[in-house]
ROLUMZA-169824 format. One record per residue (C-alpha): residue number from 1; x, y, z. Coordinates in nm, 4 decimals. Example, Ala and Ser with C-alpha at 12.3 -4.5 7.8 and 13.67 -1.06 7.14 Angstrom:
ROLUMZA-169824
1,1.2300,-0.4500,0.7800
2,1.3670,-0.1060,0.7140
END
This chain:
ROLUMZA-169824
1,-1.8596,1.1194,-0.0114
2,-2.1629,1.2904,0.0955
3,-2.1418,1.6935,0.0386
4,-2.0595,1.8823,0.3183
5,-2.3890,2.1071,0.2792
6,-2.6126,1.7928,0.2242
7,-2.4696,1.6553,0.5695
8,-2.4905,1.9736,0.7332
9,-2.8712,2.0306,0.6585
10,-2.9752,1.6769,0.7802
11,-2.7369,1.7218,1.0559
12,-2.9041,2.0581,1.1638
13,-3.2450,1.9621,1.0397
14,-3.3237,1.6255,1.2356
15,-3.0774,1.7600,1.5523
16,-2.8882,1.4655,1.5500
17,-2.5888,1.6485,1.6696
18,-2.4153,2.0157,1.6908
19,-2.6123,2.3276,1.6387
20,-2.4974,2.5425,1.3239
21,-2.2163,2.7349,1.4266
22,-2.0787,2.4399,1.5638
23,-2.0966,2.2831,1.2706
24,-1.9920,2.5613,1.1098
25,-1.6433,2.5425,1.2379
26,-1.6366,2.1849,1.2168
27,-1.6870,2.2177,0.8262
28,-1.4044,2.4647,0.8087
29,-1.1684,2.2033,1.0196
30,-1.2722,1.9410,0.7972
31,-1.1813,2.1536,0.4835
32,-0.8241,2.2677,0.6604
33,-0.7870,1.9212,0.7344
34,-0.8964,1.7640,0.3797
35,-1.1161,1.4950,0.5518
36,-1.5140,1.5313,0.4805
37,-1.7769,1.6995,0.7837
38,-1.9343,1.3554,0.8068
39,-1.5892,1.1539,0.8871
40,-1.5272,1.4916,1.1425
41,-1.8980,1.4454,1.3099
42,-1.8078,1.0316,1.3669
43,-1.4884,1.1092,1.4339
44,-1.5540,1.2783,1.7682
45,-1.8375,1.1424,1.8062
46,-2.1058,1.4314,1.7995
47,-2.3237,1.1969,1.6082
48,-2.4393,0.7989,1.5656
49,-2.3537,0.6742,1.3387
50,-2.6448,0.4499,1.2603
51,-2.8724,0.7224,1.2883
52,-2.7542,0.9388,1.0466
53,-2.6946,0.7128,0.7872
54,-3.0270,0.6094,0.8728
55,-3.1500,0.9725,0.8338
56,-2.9883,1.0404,0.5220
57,-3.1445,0.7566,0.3499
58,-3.4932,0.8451,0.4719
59,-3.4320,1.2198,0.3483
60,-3.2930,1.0761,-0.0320
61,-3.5606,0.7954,-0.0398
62,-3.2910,0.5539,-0.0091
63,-3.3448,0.2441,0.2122
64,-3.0924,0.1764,0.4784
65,-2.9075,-0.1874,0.4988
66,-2.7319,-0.2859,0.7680
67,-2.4431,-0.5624,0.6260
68,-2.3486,-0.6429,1.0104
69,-2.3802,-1.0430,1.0093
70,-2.5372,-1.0115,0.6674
71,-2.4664,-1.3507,0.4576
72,-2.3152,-1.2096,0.1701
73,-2.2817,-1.5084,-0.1399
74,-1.8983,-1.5438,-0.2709
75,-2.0719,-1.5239,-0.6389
76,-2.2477,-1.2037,-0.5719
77,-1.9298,-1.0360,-0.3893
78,-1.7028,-1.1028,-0.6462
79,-1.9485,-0.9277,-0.9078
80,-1.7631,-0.6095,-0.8155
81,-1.3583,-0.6420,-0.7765
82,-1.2139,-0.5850,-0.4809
83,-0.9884,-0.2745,-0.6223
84,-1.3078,-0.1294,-0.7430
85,-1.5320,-0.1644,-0.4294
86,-1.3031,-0.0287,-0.1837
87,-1.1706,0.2702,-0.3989
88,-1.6013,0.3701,-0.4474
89,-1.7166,0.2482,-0.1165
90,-1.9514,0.0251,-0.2519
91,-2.0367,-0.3477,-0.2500
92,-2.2943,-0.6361,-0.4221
93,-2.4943,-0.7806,-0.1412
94,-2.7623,-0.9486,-0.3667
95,-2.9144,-0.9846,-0.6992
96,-3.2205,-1.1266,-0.8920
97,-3.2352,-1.2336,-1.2713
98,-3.2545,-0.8173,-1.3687
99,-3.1100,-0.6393,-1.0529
100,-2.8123,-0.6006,-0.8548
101,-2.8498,-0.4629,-0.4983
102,-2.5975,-0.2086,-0.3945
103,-2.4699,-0.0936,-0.0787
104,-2.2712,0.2398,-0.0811
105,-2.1558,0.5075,0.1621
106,-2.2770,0.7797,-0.1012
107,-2.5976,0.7042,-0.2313
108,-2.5316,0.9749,-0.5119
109,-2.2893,0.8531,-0.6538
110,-2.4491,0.7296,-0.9361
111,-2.1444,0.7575,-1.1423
112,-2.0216,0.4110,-0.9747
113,-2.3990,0.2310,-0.9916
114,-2.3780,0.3333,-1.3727
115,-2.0510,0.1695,-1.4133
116,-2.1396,-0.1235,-1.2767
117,-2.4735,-0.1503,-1.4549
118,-2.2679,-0.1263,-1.7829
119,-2.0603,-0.4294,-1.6179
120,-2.2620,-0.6251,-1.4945
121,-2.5250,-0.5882,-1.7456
122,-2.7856,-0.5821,-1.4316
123,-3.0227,-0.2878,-1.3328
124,-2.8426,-0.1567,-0.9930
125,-3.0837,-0.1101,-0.6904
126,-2.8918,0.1355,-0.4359
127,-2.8947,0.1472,-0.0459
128,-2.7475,0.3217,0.1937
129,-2.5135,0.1977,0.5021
130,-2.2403,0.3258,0.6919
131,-1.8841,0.3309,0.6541
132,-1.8389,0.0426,0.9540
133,-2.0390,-0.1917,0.8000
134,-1.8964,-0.1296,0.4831
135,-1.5329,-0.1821,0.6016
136,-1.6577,-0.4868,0.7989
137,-1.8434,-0.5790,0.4103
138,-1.5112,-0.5439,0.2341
139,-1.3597,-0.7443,0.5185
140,-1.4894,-1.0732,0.3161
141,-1.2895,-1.0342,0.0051
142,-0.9883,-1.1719,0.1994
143,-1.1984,-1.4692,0.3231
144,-1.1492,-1.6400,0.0754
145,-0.7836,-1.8067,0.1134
146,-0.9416,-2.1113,0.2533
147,-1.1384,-2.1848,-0.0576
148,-0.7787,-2.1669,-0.2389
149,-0.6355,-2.4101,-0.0152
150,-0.9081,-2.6508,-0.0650
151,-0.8536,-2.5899,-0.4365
152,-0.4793,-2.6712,-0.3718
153,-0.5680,-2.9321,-0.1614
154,-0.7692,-3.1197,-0.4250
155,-0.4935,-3.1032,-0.6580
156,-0.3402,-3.3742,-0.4009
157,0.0147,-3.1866,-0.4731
158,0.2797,-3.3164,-0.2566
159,0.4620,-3.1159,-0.0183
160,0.7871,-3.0805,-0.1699
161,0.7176,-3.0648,-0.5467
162,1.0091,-3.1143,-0.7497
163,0.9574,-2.8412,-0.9815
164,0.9905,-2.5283,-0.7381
165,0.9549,-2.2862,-1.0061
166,0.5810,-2.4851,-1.1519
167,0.4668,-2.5074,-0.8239
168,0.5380,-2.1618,-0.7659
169,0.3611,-2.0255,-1.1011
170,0.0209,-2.2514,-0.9744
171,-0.3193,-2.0370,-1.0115
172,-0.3937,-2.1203,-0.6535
173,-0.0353,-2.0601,-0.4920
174,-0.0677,-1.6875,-0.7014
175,-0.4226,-1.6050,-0.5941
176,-0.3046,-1.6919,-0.2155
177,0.0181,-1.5171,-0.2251
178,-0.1706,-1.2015,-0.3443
179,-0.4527,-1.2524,-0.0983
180,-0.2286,-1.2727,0.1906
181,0.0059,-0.9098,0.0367
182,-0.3504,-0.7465,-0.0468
183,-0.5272,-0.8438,0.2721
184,-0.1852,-0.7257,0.4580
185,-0.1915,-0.3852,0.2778
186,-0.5619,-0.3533,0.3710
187,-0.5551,-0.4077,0.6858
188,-0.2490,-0.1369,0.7534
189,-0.0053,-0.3770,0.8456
190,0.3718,-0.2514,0.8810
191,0.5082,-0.6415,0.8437
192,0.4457,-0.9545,0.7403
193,0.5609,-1.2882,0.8674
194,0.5408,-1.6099,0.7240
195,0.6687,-1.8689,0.9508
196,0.7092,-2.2380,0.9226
197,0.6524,-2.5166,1.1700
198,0.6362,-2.8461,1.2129
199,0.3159,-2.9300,1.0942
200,0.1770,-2.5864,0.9122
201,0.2811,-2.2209,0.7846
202,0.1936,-1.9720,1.0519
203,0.0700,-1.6040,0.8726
204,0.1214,-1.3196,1.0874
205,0.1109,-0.9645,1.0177
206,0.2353,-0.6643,1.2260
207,-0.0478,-0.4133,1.2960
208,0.0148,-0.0739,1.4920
209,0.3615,-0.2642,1.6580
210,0.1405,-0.5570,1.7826
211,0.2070,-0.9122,1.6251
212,-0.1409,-1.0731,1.5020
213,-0.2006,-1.4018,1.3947
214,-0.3984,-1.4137,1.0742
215,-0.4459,-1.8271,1.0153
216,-0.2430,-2.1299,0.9348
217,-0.2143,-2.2791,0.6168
218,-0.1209,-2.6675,0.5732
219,0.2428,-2.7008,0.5328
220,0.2430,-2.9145,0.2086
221,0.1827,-2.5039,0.0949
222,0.5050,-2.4269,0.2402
223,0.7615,-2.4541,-0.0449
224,0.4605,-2.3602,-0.3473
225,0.4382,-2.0135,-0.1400
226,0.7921,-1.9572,-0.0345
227,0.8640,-1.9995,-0.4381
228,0.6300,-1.7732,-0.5431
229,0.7563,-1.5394,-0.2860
230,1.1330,-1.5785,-0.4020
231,1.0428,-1.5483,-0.7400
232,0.8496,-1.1974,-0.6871
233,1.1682,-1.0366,-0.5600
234,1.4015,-1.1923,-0.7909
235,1.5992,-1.4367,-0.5210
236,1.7561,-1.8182,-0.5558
237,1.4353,-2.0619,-0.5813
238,1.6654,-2.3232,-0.5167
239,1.8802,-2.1936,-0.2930
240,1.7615,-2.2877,0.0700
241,2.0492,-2.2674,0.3414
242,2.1332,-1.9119,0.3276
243,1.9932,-1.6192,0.4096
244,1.8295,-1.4040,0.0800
245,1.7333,-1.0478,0.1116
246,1.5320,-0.8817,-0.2373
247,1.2291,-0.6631,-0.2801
248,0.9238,-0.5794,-0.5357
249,0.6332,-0.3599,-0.5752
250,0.2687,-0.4796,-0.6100
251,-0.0037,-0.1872,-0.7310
252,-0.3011,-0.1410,-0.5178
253,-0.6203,0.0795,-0.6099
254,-0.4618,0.3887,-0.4735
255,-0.0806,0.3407,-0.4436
256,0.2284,0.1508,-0.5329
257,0.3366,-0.1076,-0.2754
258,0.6592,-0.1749,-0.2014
259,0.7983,-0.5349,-0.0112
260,1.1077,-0.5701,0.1317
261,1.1558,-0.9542,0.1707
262,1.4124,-1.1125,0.4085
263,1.4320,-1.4599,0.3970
264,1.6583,-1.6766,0.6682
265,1.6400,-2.0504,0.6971
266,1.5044,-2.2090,1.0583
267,1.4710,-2.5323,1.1861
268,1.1253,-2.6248,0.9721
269,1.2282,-2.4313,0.6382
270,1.2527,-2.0908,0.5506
271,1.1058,-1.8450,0.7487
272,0.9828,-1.4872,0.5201
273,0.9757,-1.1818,0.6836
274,0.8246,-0.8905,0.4072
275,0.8364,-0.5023,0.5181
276,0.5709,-0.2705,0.3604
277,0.6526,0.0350,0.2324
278,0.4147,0.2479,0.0803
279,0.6103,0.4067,-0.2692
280,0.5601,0.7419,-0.3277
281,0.4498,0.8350,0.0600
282,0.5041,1.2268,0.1224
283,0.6909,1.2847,0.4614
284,0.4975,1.3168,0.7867
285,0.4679,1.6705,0.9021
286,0.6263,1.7410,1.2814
287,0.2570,1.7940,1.3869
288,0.1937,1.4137,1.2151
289,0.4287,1.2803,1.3943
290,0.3320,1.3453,1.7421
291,0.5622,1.6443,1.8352
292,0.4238,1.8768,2.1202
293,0.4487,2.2456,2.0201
294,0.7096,2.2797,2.2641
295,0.8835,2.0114,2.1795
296,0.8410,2.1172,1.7880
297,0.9951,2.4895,1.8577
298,1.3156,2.3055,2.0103
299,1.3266,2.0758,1.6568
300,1.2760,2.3210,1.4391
301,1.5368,2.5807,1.5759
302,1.7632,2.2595,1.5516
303,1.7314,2.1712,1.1949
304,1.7689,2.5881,1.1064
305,2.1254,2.5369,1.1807
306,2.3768,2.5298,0.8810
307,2.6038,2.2522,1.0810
308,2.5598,1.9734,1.3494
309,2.4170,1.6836,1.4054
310,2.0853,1.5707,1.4753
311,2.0725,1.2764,1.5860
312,1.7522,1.0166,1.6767
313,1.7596,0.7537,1.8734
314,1.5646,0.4428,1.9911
315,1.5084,0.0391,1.9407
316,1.4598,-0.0677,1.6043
317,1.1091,-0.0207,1.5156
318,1.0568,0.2768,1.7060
319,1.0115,0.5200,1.4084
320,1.3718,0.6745,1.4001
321,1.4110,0.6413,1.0483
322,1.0290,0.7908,0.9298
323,1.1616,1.1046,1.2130
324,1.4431,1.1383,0.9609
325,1.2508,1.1242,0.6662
326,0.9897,1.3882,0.8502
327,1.2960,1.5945,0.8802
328,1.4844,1.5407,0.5575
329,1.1564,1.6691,0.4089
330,1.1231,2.0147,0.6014
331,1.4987,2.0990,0.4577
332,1.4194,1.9482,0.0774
333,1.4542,2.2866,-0.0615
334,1.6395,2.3856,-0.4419
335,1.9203,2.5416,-0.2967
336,2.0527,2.2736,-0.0831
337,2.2745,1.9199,-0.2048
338,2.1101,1.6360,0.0534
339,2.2979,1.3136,0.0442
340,2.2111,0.9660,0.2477
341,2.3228,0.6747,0.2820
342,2.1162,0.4100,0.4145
343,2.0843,0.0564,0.5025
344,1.7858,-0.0025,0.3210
345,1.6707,0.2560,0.1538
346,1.2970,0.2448,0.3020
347,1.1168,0.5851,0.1115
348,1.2261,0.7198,-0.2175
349,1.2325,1.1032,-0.1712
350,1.2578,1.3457,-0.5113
351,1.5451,1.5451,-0.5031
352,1.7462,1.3592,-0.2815
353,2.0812,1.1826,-0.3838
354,1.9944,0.8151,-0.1873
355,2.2341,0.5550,-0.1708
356,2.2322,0.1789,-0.0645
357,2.5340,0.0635,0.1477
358,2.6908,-0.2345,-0.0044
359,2.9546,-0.3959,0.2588
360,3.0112,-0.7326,0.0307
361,3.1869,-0.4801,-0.1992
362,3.3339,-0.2170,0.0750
363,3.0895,0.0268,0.0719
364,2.9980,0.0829,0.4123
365,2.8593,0.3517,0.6007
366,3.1915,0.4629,0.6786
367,3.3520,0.4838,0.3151
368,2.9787,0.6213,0.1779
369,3.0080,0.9013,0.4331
370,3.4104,0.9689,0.3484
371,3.2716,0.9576,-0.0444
372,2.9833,1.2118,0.0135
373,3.2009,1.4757,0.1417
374,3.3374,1.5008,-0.1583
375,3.0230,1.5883,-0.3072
376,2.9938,1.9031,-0.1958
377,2.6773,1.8422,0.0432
378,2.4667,2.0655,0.2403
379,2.2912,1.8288,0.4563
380,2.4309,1.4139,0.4775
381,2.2053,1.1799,0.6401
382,2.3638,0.8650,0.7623
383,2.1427,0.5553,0.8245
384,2.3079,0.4124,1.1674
385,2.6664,0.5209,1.3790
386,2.7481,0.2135,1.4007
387,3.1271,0.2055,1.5177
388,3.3952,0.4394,1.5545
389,3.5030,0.5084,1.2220
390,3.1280,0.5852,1.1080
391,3.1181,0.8198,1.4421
392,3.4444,0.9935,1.3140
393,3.3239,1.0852,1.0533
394,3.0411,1.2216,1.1000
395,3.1534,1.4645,1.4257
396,3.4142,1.5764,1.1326
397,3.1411,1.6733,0.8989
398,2.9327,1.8229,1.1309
399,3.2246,2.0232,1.2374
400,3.2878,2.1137,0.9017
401,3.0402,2.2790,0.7650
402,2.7461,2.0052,0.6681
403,2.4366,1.9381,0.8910
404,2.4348,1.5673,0.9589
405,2.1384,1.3392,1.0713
406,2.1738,0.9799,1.1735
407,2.0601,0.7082,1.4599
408,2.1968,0.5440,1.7189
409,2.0678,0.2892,1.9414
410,1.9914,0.4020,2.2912
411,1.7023,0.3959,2.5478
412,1.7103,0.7717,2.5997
413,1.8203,1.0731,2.4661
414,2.1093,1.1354,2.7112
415,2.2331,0.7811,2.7421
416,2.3395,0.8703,2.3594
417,2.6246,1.1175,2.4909
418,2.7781,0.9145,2.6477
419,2.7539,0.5845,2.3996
420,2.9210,0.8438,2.1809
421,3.2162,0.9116,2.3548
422,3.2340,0.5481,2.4682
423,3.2889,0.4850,2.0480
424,3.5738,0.7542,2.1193
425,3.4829,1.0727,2.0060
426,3.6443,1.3256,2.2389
427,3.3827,1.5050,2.4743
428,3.4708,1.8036,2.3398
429,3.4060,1.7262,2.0213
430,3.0180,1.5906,2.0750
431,2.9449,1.8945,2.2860
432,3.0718,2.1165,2.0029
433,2.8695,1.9027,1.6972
434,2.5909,1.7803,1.8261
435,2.2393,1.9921,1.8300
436,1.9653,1.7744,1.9704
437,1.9300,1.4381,2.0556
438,1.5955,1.2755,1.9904
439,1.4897,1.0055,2.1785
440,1.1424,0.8327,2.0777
441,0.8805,0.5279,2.0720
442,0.6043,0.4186,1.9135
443,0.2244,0.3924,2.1083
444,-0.0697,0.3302,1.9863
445,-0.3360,0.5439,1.9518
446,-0.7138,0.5716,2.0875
447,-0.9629,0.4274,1.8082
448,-1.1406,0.7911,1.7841
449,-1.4742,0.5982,1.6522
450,-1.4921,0.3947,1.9873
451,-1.2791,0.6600,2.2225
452,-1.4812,0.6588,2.5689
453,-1.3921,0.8435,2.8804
454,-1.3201,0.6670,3.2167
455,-1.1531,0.6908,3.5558
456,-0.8603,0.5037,3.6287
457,-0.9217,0.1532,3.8455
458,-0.6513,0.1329,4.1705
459,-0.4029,-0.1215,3.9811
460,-0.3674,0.1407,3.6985
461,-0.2706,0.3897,3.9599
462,-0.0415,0.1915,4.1443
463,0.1305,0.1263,3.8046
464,0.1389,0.4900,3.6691
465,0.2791,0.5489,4.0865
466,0.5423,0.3513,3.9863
467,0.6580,0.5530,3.7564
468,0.5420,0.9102,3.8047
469,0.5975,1.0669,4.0999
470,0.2697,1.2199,4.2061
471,0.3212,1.5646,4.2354
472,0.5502,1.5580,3.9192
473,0.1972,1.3892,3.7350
474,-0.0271,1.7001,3.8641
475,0.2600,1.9617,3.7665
476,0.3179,1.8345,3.4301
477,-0.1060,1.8287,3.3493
478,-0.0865,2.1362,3.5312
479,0.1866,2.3221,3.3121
480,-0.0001,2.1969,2.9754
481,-0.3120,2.3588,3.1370
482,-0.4679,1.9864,3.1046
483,-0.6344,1.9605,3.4299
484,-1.0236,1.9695,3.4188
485,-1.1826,2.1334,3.7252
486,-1.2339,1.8824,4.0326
487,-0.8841,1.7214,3.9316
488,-0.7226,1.7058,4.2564
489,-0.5442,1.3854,4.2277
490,-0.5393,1.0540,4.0075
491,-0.8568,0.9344,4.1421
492,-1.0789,1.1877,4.0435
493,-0.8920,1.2471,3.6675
494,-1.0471,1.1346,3.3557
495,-0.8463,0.9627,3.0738
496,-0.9572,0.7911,2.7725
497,-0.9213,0.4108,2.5951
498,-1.1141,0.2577,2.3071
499,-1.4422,0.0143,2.3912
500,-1.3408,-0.1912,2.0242
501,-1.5385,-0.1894,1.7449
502,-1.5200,-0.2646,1.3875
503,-1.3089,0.0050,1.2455
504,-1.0307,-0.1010,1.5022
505,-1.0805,-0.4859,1.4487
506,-1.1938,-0.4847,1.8395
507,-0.8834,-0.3711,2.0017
508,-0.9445,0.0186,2.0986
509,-0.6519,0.1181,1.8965
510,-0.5846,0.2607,1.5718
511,-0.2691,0.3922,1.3944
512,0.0429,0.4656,1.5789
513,0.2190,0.8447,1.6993
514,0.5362,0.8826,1.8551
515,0.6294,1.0317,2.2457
516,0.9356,1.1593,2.2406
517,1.1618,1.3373,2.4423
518,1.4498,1.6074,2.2851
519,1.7869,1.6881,2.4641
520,1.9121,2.0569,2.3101
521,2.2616,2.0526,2.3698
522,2.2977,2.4336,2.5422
523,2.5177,2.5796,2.7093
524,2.4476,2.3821,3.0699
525,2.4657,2.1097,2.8739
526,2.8172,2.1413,2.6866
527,2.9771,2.2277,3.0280
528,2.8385,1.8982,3.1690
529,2.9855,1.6857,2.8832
530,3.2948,1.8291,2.8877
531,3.3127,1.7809,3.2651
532,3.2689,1.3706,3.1121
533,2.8900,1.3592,3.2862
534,2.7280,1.0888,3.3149
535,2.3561,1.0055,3.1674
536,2.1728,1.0459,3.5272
537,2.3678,1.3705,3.5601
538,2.2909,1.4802,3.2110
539,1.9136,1.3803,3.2360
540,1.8856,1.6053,3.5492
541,2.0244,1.8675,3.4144
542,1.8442,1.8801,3.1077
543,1.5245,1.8361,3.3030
544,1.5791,2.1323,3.4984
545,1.6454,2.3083,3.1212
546,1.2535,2.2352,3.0396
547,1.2974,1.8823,2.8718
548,1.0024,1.6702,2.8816
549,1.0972,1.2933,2.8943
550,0.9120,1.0589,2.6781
551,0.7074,0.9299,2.9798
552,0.5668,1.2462,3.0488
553,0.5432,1.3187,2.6745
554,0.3318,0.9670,2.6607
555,0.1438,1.0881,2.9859
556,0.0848,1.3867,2.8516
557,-0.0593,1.2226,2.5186
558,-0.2411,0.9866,2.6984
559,-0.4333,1.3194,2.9425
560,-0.5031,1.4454,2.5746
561,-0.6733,1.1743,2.4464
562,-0.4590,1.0291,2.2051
563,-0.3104,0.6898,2.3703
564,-0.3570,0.4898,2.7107
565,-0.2238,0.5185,3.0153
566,-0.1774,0.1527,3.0082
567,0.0293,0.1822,2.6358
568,0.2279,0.4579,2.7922
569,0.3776,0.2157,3.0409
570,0.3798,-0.1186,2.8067
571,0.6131,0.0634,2.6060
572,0.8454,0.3053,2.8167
573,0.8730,0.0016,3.0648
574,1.2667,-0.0693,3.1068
END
């Protein structure tokens, strides 16, 4: 990466964007925020990008190359590894008999161009080009699965080999496999799905919550790739008719990977299901996750307490688990014994007793928790209340002395009272235990390379009518001092959404933050669950406490900048 000064003087120089103290602060943002001052400049777009890449190869006497619809030879691409091109931001675009031409990010990096001269035994000829193209560049080392299914295909295998385990060991069936985990990884997928039909295997990765189909493959690859796959995390090759769970780690060029694999048979074979999980990932801060300061002050005076519970709640998939983690990381400290049990264990954290529950021998949630309090814990996280027993339990720790976290499934925070005492905990008895109840989902979030400003079009207000009272929208802008001047009303406000562009493959979105909204159980509150409330009446009444639901929490984010008006209702819609 550029230097910050080096970007600063072109920046300031050719006035291609802020004046100096405005970049000024920027570069001390940047450095509180350990990204660089260029990514911060493109980032909110105070600069083009084109232009000062551009620039900065005029002022090093370094031509630019744009790689956008560049034809880009397999031979000369694969002169550099993948691991190695994306971890220096650089990549072959062409060579002669003596040269290789380079395309990097940082044209001074000539650490990298001497390494690969040394490699490649070719003089290297540098050029500049920006990070867009460059992702777009890298893009093309996953392209290549079809040329390993026409090498499979040549091979004239048939589709059901009868040697699962050969099959599975093939050079092809490997290099695929990997192509389709490394490609996944790249690409910041959360899932993968591999899903036969009747006539081909369907690849499909998860990407920011959204399903994406990535291509077909013939299905005489079908039982090669399912093999291979079984083999990696240690399952039953020839064991087709039940259901297999297993895992394994791959290395990429910055982490350790690891794949939980789930495996279930279907109608046309054996459909794969693999979870990524990123080994070694430090727990999200509050702020990372989404939390509003407000919102943060309630959570944090929550998790101070020496007893309770804290309890998160949501569909699966909505982040419950990495809100745990989040948590379970803020109260990591020496002098404190932290026991989970979880079902799987998704993150490894250091200093954290973790265990798996394993109900073919008896050890469920219920009999881990019963076990754990004889550990002499501080803090017990439980994966899921499940049942009764589980929800016994827990009220009895919490009640004794330990700080409990877990999840439950439930659309909203205060539906979760009541699901409690429904498992038959006495009122009393959740009133006295429970702290806060977090209630959360998962939207996507505004590309911030492509963000654009715009009004909102009549169906979009008709929709967002539907489920905002007016008056309550303009209050709740209003009270986060969010309201520009001239916003009267929903006509005249401006919101955001992403145009698409390369870094967000197109769809205006990138990553994923949470809304949520947090029920403190006070004083107001107990008294209404002892009087055996219902969830309306405890939703009112929490309301008029200062809770912010999650569809004002998503409206909120979406007045901000962060998400869409049109995500906000795709996922709070009931």
């Amino acid at each position: 990466m550029l230097p910050a000064n080096i970007v600063e003087k072109i920046v300031l120089s050719c006035k291609l964007g802020p004046e100096a103290e405005a970049c000024k602060t920027l570069r001390e943002e940047a450095e509180k925020t350990d990204t660089s001052l260029m990514e911060m400049l493109l980032v909110k777009n105070l600069v083009d990008e084109n232009t000062l890449f551009t620039k900065i190869g005029e002022i090093l006497n370094v031509p630019f190359v744009s790689l956008k619809g560049k034809d880009i030879r397999r031979d000369i691409l694969d002169l550099i590894p993948s691991p190695v091109a994306s971890a220096n931001s650089v990549i072959s675009f062409d060579k002669n008999e003596k040269e290789i031409f380079l395309a990097m990010t940082d044209p001074t990096d000539l650490q990298t161009a001497e390494f690969i001269r040394r490699k490649t035994g070719l003089e290297p000829k540098i050029h500049i080009t920006t990070f867009s193209d460059l992702k777009d560049a890298l893009h093309r080392y996953h392209a290549g699965l079809e040329e390993e299914m026409k090498i499979i295909q040549e091979k004239n295998e048939e589709e059901e080999s009868g040697d699962l385990k050969k099959a599975a060991e093939e050079l092809p069936i490997i290099n695929i496999v990997s192509s389709i985990l490394e490609h996944a990884v790249y690409e910041g997928a959360s899932d993968i799905h591999i899903e036969p039909n009747e006539k081909e295997l369907a690849i499909r990765y998860r990407i920011d919550g959204i399903l994406k189909s990535v291509m077909n493959l013939p299905k005489n690859f079908q039982s090669g790739i399912v093999a291979r796959i079984k083999i990696l995390a240690n399952l039953k090759i020839d064991e087709h008719m039940v259901p297999q769970d297993g895992r394994f780690k791959i290395q990429t060029q910055n982490d350790k990977m690891a794949f939980r694999v789930s495996i279930i048979p279907v109608y046309d074979g054996e459909k794969i299901v693999m979870r990524l999980l990123p080994e070694g990932a430090k727990p999200l801060t509050l702020d990372q996750l989404g939390f509003l300061p407000s919102v943060k002050k309630v959570v944090e005076n929550a998790i101070k307490k020496p007893n309770g519970m804290i309890l998160v709640t949501g569909p699966t998939g909505s982040g419950k688990t990495t809100t745990l983690y989040s948590v379970l990381g803020i109260l990591n400290q020496p002098g404190v014994n932290i026991s989970t049990i979880e079902d799987p264990i998704e993150y490894r954290i250091q200093g954290i007793n973790q265990s798996q529950i394993n109900p073919k021998v008896g050890f469920t949630f219920a009999t881990g928790l019963r076990a754990f309090l004889r550990q002499d814990p501080n803090i017990i996280m439980v994966g899921e209340i499940r049942d009764q027993e589980t929800a016994e339990i827990a009220v009895h720790a919490a009640m004794t002395g330990h700080l409990v976290l877990s999840t439950l499934h439930t659309n909203d925070a205060p539906t979760t009272i009541p699901r409690l005492t429904d498992m038959g905990v006495p009122p009393f008895l959740v009133s006295y235990t429970t702290n806060i109840v977090m209630a959360q989902r998962l939207v996507r979030k505004i590309c911030q390379y492509c963000k654009k400003e715009y009004k909102l079009d009549r169906a979009s207000i008709d929709a967002l009518l539907k489920a905002f009272d007016a008056e309550r929208i303009t209050a709740i802008l209003k009270e986060n001092k969010l309201l520009q001047e001239g916003e009267k009303n929903l006509e005249e406000m401006v919101f955001y959404k992403g145009e698409g562009c390369s870094r967000c493959n197109n769809s205006g979105f990138k990553g994923r933050v949470g809304i949520y909204e947090v029920l403190e159980v006070n004083q107001e509150i107990i008294h209404k669950i002892n009087e055996h409330a219902d969830a309306n009446t405890l939703k009112d009444t929490a309301r008029k406490n200062g809770m912010i639901t999650m569809s004002e929490d998503g409206l909120i984010k979406a007045k901000m900048g962060t998400t869409t008006i049109s995500e906000i209702l795709r996922v709070t819609k009931e």
